[in-house]
C-alpha positions in Angstrom: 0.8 5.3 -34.9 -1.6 7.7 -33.2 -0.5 10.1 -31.0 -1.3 12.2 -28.2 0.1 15.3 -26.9 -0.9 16.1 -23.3 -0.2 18.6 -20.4 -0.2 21.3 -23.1 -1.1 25.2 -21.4 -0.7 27.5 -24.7 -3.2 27.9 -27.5 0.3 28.0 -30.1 1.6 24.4 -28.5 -1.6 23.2 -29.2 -1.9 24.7 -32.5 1.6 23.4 -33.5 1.2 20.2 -32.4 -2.1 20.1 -34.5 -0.1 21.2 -37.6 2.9 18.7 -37.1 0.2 16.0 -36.8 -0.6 15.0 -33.6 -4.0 13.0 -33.4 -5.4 14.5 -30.3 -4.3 16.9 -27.5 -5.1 16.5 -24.0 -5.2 18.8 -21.4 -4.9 18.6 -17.6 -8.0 20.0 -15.2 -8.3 20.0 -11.9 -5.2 18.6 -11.1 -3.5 21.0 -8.5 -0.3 19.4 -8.1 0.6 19.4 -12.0 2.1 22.4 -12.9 -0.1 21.4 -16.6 -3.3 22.0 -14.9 -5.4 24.7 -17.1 -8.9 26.5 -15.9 -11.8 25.3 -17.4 -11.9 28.5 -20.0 -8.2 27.6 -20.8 -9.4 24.4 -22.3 -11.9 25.6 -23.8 -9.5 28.0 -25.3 -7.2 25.2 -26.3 -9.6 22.8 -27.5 -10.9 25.4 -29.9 -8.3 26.7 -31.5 -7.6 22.7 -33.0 -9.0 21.8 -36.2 -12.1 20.0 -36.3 -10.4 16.7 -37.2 -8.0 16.3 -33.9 -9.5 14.8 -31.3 -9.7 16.8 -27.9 -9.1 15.0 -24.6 -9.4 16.3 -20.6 -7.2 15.1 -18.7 -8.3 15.1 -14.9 -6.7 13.4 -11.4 -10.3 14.9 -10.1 -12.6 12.6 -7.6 -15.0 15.3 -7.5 -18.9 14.7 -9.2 -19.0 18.0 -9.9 -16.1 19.0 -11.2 -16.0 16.1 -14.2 -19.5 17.4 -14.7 -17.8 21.1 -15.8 -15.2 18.9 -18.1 -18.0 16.9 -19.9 -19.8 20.1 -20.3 -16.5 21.1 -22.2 -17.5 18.6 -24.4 -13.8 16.9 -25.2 -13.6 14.4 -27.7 -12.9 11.7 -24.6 -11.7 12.1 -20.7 -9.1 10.6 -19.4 -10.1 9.5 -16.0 -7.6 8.2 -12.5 -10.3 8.0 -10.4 -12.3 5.1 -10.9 -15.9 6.8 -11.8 -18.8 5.0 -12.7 -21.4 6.0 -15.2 -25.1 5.2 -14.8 -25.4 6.2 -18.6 -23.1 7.7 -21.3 -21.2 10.8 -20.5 -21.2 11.7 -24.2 -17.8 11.8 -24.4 -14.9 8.4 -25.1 -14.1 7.4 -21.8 -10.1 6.8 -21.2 -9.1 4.7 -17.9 -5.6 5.2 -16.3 -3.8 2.3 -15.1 -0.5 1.5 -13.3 1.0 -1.8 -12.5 -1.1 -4.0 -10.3 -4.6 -2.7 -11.5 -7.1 -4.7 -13.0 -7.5 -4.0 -17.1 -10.7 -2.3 -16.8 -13.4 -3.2 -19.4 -16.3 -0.4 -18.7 -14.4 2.3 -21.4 -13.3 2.8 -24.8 -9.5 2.5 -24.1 -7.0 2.4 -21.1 -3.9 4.2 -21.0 -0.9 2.6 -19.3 0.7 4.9 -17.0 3.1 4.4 -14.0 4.6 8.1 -14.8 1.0 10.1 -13.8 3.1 12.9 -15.6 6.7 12.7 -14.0 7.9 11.4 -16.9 9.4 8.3 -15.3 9.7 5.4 -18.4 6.8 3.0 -18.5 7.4 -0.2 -17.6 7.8 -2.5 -21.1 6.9 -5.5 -19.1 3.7 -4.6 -18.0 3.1 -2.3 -21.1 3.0 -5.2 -23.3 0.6 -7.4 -20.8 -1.6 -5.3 -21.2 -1.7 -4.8 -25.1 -2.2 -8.5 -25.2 -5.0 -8.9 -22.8 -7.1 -5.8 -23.0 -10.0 -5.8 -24.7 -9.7 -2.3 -25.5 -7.0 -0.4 -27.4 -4.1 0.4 -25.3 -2.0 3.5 -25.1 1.3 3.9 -23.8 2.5 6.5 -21.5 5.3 7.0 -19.5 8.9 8.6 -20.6 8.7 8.6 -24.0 10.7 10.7 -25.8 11.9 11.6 -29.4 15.0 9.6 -29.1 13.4 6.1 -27.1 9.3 6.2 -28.8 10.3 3.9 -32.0 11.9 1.7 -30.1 8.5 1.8 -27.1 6.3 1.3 -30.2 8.3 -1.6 -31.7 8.7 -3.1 -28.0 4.8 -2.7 -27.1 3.2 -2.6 -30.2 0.1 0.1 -28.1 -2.9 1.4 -30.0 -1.3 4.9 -29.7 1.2 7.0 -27.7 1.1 9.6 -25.2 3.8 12.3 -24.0 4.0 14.9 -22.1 7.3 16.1 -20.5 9.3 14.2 -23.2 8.2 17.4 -25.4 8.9 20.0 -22.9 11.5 22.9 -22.8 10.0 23.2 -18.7 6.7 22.0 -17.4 3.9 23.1 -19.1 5.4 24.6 -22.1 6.3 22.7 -24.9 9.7 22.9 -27.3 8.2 22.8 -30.8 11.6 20.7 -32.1 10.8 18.1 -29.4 7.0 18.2 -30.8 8.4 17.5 -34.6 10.7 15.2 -33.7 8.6 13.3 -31.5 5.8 12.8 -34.4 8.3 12.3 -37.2 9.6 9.6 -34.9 6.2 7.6 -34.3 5.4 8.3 -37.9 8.6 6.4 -39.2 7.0 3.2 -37.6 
C-alpha cells in the first residue's frame, strides 16, 4: 500500500515520515483556512530535506493562475488540485484531482483522490470510496479519517491505489506525533 502523509509544517515530520516509509509527503499552499498551510520557501524547505526517492506533493485549495504557477515552479513530484484547472499543455508535474461525493470521476489527470474530509478529518465515506475504485480510470486514493487503528480495515474495505492522512497522525494541527506516523505505516504495510 502506498502512502501519503499530508498537512506536514516541520522539516523533522517530514524527515521522519520519510524514514518510517512513507511514499510521498504533501504539503498545503495557499490554503488560508488550514492551519497546515506553509509559505512557498517552507515547502521548498520540506520538500528538500526528503530523499530523492519519496515523492513530493503540493497540496493547494488555490483558484488563483498565479499562484499554482509559484507551486509548479516548486517543482513537486505532483499537485494535488480542488479547483477544477485546466491545462493547455503539461504542467510538468502528476496532476492529482480532489473529489467529494456527487462529482464526476475526472479523467484529464494521473489520479483522483477521494475526499469528503478537505482536511477535517471526518471518515470518508466507504460507499462512495469504493465506487470510485471501480470505475475510475485512474488510481484512486483514499482520504478522509484514517487513522492507525481504522486504515487496515479502509484498505481491506476499498481496496484504493494508496492512502492519505493527515490529522489521523497529528498530536494538534499541523504537527505530527511521530508514534501515530509509525503506527500508521506499519498498519498499511501489514496489508
Amino acid at each position: 500500500m502506498r502512502i501519503k502523509c499530508c498537512g506536514i509544517t516541520r522539516v523533522r515530520d517530514a524527515q521522519y515520515a520519510d524514514q518510517m516509509g512513507a511514499d510521498a509527503i504533501g504539503v498545503v499552499l495557499f490554503s488560508s483556512a488550514s492551519p497546515r498551510s506553509v509559505s512557498v520557501e517552507r515547502a521548498r524547505e520540506i520538500f528538500r530535506a526528503v530523499s530523492p526517492f519519496t515523492a513530493t506533493v503540493a497540496v493547494t485549495h488555490t483558484t488563483s493562475e498565479e499562484e499554482l504557477a509559484q507551486i509548479l515552479a516548486l517543482i513537486p513530484t505532483a499537485i494535488q488540485i480542488f479547483h477544477p484547472f485546466i491545462f493547455t499543455e503539461a504542467p510538468g508535474v502528476k496532476v492529482i484531482r480532489a473529489v467529494k461525493r456527487g462529482d464526476q470521476l475526472p479523467e484529464d489527470c494521473d489520479a483522483i483522490v477521494v475526499d469528503d474530509s478537505r482536511g477535517t478529518g471526518r471518515l470518508f465515506d466507504g460507499s462512495f470510496a469504493r465506487d470510485a475504485v471501480q470505475r475510475s480510470k485512474v488510481p484512486v486514493i483514499l482520504a478522509g479519517g484514517l487513522t492507525p487503528e481504522n486504515v487496515g480495515e479502509a484498505i481491506r474495505l476499498v481496496q484504493p491505489y494508496a492512502v492519505d492522512v493527515a490529522t489521523g497522525i497529528e498530536q494538534s494541527p499541523g504537527i505530527k506525533d511521530t508514534e501515530k506516523i509509525r503506527a500508521f505505516i506499519a498498519a498499511c504495510r501489514e496489508e
